[in-house]
N, CA, C and O atoms as a GROMACS GRO file, in nm:
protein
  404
    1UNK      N    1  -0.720   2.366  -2.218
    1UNK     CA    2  -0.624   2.258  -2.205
    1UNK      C    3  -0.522   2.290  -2.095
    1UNK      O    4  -0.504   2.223  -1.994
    2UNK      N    5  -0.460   2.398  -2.130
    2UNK     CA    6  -0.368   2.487  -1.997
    2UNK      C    7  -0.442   2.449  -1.873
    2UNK      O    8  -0.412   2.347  -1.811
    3UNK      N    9  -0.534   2.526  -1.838
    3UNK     CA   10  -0.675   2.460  -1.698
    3UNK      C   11  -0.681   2.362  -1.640
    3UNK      O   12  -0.682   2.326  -1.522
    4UNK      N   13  -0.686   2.300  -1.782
    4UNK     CA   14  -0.654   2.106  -1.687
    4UNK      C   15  -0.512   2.046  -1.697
    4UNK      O   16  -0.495   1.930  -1.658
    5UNK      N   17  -0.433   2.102  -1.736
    5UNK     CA   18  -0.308   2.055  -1.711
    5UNK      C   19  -0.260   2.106  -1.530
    5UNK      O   20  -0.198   2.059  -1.435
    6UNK      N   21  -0.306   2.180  -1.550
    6UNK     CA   22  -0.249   2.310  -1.413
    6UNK      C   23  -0.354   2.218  -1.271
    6UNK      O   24  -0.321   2.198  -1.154
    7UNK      N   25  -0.474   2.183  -1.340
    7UNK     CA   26  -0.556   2.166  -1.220
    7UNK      C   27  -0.522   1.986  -1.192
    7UNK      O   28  -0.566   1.932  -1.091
    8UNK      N   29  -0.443   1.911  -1.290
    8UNK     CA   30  -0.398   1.779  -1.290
    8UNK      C   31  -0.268   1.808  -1.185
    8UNK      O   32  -0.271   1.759  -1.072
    9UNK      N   33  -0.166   1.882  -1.224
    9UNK     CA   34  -0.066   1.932  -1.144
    9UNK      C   35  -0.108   1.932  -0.984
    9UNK      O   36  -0.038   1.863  -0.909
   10UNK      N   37  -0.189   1.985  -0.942
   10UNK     CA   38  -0.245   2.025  -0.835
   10UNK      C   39  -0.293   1.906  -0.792
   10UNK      O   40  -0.245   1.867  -0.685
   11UNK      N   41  -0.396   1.820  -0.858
   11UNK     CA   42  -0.418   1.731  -0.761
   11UNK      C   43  -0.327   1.583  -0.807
   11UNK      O   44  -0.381   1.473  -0.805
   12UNK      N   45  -0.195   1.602  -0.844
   12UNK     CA   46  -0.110   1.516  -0.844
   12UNK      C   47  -0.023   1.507  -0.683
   12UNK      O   48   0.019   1.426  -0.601
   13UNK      N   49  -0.031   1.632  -0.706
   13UNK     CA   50   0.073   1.671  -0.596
   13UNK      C   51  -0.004   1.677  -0.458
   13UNK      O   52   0.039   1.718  -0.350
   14UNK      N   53  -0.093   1.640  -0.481
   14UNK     CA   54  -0.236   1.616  -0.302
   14UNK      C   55  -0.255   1.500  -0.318
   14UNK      O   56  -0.264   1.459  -0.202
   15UNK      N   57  -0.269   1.411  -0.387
   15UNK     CA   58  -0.271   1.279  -0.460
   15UNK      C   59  -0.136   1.235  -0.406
   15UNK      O   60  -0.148   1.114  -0.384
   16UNK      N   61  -0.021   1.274  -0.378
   16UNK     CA   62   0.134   1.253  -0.344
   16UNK      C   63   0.161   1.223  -0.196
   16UNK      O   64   0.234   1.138  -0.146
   17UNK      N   65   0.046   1.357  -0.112
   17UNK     CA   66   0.057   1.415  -0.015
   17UNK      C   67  -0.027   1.268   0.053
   17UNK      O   68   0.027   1.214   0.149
   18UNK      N   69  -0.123   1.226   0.013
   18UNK     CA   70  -0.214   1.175   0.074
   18UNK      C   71  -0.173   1.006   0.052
   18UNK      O   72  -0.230   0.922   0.122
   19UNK      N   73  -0.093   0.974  -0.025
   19UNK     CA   74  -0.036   0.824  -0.052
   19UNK      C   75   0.032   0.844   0.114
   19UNK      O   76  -0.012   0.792   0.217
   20UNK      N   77   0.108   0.903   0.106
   20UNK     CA   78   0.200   0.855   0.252
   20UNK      C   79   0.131   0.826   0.387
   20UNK      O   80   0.170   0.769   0.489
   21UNK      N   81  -0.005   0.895   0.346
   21UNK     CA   82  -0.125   0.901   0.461
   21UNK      C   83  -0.179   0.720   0.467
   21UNK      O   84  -0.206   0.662   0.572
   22UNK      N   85  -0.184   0.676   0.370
   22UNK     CA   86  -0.242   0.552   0.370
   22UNK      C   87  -0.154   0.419   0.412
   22UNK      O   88  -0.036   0.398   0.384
   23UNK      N   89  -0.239   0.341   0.482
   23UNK     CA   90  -0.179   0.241   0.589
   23UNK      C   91  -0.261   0.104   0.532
   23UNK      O   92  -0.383   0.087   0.534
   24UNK      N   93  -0.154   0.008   0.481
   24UNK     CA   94  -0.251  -0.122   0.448
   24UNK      C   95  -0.167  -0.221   0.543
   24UNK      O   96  -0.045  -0.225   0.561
   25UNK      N   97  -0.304  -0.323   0.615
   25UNK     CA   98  -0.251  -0.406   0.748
   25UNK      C   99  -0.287  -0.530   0.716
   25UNK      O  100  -0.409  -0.548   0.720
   26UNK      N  101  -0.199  -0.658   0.674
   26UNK     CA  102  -0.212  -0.773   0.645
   26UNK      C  103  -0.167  -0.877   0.732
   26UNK      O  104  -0.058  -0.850   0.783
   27UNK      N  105  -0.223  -1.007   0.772
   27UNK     CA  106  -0.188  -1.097   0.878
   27UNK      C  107  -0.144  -1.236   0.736
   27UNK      O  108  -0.182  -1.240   0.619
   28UNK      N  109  -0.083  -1.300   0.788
   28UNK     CA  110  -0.096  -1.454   0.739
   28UNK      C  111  -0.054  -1.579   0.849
   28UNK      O  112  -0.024  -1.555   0.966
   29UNK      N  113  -0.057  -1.675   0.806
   29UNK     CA  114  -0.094  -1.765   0.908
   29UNK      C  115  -0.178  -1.773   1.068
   29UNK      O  116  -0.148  -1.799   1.185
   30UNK      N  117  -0.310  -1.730   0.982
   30UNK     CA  118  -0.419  -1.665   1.103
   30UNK      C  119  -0.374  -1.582   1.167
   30UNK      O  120  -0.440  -1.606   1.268
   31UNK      N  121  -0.296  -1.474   1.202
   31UNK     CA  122  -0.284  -1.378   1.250
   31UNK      C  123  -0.152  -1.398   1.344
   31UNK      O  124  -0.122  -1.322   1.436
   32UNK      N  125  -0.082  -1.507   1.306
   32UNK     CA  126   0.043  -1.542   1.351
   32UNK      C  127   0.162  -1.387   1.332
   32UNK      O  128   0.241  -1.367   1.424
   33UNK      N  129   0.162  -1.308   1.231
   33UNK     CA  130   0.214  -1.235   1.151
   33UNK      C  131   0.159  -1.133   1.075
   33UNK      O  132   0.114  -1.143   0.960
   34UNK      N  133   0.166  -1.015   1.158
   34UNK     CA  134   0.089  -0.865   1.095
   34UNK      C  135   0.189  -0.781   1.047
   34UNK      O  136   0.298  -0.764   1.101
   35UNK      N  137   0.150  -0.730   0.943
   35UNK     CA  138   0.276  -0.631   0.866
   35UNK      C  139   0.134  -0.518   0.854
   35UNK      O  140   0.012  -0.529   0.842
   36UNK      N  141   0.244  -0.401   0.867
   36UNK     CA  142   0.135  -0.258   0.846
   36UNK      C  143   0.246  -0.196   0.726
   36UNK      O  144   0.369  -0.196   0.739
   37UNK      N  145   0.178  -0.151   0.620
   37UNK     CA  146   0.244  -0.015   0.575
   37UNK      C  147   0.235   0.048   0.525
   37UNK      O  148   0.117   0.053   0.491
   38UNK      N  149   0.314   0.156   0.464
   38UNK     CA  150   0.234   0.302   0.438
   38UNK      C  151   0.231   0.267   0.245
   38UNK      O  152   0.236   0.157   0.190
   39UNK      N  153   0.224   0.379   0.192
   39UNK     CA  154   0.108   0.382   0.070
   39UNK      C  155   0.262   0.382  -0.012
   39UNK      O  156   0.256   0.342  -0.128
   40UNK      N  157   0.429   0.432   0.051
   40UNK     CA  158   0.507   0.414  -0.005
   40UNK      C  159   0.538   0.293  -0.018
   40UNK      O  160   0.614   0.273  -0.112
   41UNK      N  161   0.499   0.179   0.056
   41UNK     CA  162   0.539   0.065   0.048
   41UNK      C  163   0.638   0.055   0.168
   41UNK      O  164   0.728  -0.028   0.157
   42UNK      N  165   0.630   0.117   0.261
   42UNK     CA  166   0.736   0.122   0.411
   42UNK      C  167   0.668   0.068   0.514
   42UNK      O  168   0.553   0.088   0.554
   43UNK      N  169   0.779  -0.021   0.562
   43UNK     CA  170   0.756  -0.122   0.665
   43UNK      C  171   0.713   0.012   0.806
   43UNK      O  172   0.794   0.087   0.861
   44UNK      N  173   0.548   0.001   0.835
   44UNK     CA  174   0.560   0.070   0.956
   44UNK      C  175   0.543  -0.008   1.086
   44UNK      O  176   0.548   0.058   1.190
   45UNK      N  177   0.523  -0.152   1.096
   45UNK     CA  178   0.489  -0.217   1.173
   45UNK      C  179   0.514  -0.352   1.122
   45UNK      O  180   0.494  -0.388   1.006
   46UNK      N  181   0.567  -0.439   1.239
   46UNK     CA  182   0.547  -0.576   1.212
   46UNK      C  183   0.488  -0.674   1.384
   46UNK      O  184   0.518  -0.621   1.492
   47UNK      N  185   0.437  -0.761   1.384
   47UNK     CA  186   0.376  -0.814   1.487
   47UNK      C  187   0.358  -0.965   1.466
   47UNK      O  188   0.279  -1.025   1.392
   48UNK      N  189   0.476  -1.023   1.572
   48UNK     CA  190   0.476  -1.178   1.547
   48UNK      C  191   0.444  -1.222   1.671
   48UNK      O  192   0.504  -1.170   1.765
   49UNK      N  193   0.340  -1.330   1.700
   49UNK     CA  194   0.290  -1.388   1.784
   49UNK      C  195   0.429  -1.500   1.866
   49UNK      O  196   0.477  -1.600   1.815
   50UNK      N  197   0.462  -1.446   1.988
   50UNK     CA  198   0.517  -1.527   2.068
   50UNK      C  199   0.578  -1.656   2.039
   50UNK      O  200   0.699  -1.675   2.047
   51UNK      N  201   0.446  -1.793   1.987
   51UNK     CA  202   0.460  -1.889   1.972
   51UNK      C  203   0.573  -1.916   1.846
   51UNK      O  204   0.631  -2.024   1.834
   52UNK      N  205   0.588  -1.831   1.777
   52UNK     CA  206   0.614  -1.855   1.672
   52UNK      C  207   0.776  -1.816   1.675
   52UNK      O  208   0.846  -1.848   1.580
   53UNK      N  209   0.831  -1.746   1.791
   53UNK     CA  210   0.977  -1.717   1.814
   53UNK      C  211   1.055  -1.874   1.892
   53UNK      O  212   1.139  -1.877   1.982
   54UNK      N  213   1.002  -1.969   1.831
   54UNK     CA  214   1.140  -2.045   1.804
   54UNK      C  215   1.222  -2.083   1.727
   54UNK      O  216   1.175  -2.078   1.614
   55UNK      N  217   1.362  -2.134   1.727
   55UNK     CA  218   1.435  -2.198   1.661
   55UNK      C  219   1.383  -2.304   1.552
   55UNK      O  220   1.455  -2.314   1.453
   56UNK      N  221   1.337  -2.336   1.553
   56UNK     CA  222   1.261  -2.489   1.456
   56UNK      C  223   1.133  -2.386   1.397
   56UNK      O  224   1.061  -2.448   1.318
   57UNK      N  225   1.104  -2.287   1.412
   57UNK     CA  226   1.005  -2.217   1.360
   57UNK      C  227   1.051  -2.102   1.285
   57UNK      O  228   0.970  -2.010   1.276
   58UNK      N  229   1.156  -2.088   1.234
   58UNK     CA  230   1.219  -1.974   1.213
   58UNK      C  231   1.172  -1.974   1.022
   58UNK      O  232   1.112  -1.883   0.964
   59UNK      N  233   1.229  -2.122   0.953
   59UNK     CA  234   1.190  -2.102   0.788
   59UNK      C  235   1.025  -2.078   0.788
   59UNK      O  236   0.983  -2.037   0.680
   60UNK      N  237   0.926  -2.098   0.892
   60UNK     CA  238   0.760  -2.090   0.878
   60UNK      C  239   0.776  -1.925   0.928
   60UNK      O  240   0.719  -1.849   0.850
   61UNK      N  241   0.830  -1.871   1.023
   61UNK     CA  242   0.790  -1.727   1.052
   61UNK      C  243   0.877  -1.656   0.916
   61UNK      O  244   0.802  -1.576   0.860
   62UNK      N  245   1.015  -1.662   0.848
   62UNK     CA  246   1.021  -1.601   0.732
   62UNK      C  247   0.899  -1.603   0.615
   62UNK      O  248   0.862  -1.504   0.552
   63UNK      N  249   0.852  -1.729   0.605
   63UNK     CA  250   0.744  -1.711   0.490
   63UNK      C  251   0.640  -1.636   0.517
   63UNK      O  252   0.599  -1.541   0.451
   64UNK      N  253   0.581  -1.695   0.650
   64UNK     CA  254   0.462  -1.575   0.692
   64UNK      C  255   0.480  -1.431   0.697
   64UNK      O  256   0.386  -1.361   0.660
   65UNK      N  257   0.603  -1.368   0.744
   65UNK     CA  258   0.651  -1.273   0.703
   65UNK      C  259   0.671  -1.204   0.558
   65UNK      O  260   0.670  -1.081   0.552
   66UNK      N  261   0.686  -1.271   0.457
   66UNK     CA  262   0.714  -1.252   0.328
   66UNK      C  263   0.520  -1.255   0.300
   66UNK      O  264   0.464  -1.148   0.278
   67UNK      N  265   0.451  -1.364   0.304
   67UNK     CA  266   0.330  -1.370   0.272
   67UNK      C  267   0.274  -1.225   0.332
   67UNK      O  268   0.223  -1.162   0.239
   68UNK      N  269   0.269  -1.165   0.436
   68UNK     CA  270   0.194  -1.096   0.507
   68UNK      C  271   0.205  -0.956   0.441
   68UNK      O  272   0.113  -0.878   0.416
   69UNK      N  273   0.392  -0.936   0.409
   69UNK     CA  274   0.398  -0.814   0.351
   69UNK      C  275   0.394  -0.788   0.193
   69UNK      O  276   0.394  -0.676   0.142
   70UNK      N  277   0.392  -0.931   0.113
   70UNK     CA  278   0.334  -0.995  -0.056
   70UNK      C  279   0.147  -0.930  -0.029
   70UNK      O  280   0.087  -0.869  -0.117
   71UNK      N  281   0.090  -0.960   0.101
   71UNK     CA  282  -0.067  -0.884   0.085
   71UNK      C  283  -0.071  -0.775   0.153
   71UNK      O  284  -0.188  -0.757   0.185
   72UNK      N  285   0.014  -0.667   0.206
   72UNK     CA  286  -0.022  -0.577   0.259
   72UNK      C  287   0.013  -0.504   0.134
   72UNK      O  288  -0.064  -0.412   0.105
   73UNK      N  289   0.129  -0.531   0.040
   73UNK     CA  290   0.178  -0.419  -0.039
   73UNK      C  291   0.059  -0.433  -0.201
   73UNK      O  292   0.027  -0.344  -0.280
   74UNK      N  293   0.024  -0.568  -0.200
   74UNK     CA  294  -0.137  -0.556  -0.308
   74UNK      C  295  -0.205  -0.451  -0.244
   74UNK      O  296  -0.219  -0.355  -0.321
   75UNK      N  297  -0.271  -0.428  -0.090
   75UNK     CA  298  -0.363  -0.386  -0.028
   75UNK      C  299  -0.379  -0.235  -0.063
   75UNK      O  300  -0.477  -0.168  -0.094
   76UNK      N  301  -0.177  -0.191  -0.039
   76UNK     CA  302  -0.109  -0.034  -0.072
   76UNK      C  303  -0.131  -0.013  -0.253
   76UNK      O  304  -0.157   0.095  -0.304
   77UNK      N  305  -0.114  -0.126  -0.319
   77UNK     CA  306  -0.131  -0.048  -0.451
   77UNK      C  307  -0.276  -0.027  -0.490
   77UNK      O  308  -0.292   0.045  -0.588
   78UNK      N  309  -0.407  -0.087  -0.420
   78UNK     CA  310  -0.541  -0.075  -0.468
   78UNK      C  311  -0.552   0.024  -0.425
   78UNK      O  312  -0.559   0.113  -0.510
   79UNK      N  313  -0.560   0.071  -0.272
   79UNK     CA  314  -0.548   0.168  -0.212
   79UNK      C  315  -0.580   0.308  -0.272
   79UNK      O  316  -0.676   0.383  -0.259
   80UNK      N  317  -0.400   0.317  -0.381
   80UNK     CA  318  -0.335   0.395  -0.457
   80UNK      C  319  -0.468   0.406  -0.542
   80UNK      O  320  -0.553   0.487  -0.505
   81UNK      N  321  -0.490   0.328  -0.656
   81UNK     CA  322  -0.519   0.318  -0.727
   81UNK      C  323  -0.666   0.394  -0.715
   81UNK      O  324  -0.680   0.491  -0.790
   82UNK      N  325  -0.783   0.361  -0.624
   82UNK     CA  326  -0.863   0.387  -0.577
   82UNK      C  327  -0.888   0.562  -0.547
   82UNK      O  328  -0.981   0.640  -0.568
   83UNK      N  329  -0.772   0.573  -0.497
   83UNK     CA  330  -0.698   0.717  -0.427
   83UNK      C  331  -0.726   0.837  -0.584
   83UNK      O  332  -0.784   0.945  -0.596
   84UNK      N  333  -0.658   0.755  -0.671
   84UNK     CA  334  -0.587   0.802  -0.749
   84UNK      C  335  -0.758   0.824  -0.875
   84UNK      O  336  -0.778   0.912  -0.959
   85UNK      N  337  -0.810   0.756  -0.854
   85UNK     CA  338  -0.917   0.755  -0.945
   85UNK      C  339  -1.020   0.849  -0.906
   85UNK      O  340  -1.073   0.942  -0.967
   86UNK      N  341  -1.038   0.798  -0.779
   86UNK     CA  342  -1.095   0.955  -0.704
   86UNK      C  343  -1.054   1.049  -0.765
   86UNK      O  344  -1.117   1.090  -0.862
   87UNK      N  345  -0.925   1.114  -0.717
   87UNK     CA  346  -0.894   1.236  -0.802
   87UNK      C  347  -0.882   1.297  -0.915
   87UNK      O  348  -0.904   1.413  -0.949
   88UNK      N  349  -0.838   1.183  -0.984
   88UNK     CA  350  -0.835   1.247  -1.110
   88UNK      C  351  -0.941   1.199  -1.217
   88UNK      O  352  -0.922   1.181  -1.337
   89UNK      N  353  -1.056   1.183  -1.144
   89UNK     CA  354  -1.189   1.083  -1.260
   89UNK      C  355  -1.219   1.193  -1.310
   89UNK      O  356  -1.178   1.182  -1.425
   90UNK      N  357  -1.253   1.271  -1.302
   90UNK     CA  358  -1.336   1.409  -1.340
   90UNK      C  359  -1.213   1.455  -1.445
   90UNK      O  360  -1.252   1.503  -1.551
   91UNK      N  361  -1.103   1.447  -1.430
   91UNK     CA  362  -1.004   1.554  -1.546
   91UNK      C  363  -1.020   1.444  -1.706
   91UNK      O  364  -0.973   1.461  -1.818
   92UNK      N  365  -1.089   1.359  -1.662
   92UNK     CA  366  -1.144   1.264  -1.817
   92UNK      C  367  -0.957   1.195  -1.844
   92UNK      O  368  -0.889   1.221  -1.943
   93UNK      N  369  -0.923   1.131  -1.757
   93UNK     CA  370  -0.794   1.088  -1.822
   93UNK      C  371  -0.859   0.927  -1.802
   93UNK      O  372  -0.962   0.888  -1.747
   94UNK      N  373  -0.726   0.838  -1.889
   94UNK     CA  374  -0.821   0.710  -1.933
   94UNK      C  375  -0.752   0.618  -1.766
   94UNK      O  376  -0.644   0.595  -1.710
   95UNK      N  377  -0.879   0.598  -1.748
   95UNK     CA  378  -0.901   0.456  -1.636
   95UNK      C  379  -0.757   0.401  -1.589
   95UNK      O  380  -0.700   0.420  -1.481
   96UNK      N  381  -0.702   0.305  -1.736
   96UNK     CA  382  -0.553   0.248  -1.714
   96UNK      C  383  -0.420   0.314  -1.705
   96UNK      O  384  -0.309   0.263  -1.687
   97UNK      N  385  -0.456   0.443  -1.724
   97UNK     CA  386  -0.310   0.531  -1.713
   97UNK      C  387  -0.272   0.522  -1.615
   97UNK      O  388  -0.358   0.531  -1.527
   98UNK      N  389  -0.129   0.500  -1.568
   98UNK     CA  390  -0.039   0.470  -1.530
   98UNK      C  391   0.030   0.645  -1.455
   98UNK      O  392   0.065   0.743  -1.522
   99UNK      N  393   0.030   0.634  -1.331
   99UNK     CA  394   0.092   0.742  -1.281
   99UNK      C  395   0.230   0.725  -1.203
   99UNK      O  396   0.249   0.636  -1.121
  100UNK      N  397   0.308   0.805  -1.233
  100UNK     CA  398   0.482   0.775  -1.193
  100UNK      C  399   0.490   0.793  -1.014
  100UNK      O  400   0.558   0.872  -0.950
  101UNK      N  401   0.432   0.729  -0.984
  101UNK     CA  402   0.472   0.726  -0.800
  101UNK      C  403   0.562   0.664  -0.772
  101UNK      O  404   0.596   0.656  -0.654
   0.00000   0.00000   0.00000
């Protein structure tokens, strides 16, 4: 029991190391609006198409903005999740457990 507590420890903490490594990149309004970000949920990039920097366009580029980074940060928690199952499938812990990131 000690063994797998110690060897859960270990790949919690590479499991930690490797979230910050991961990059999820979402567009909305056809690619009007790209948000990138990391596995913490941090804005590493944003990319707004020209057309879309006017005045009378400003309440449509906030939403696309909000939409883009509403699916990049789903993209970061499957990611996780995926990440996270990898590692720790083998220590037999249950599927839905919940890890404190």
């Amino acid at each position: 029991m000690m063994k797998q507590a110690k060897q859960m420890q270990e790949q919690m903490g590479s499991l930690q190391e490797q979230i910050v490594d991961i990059e999820a990149v979402a567009s909305s309004g056809g690619g009007l609006v790209t948000v990138t970000l990391n596995g913490k949920g941090e804005l590493k990039s944003l990319k707004i198409d020209p057309s879309m920097l006017k005045e009378e366009e400003a309440e449509i580029l906030e939403d696309l903005i909000m939409a883009a980074h509403t699916e990049a940060k789903a993209k970061v928690e499957i990611l996780i999740q995926e990440k996270t199952q990898e590692l720790m499938g083998g220590l037999g812990l249950p599927a839905d457990m919940k890890l404190p990131f």
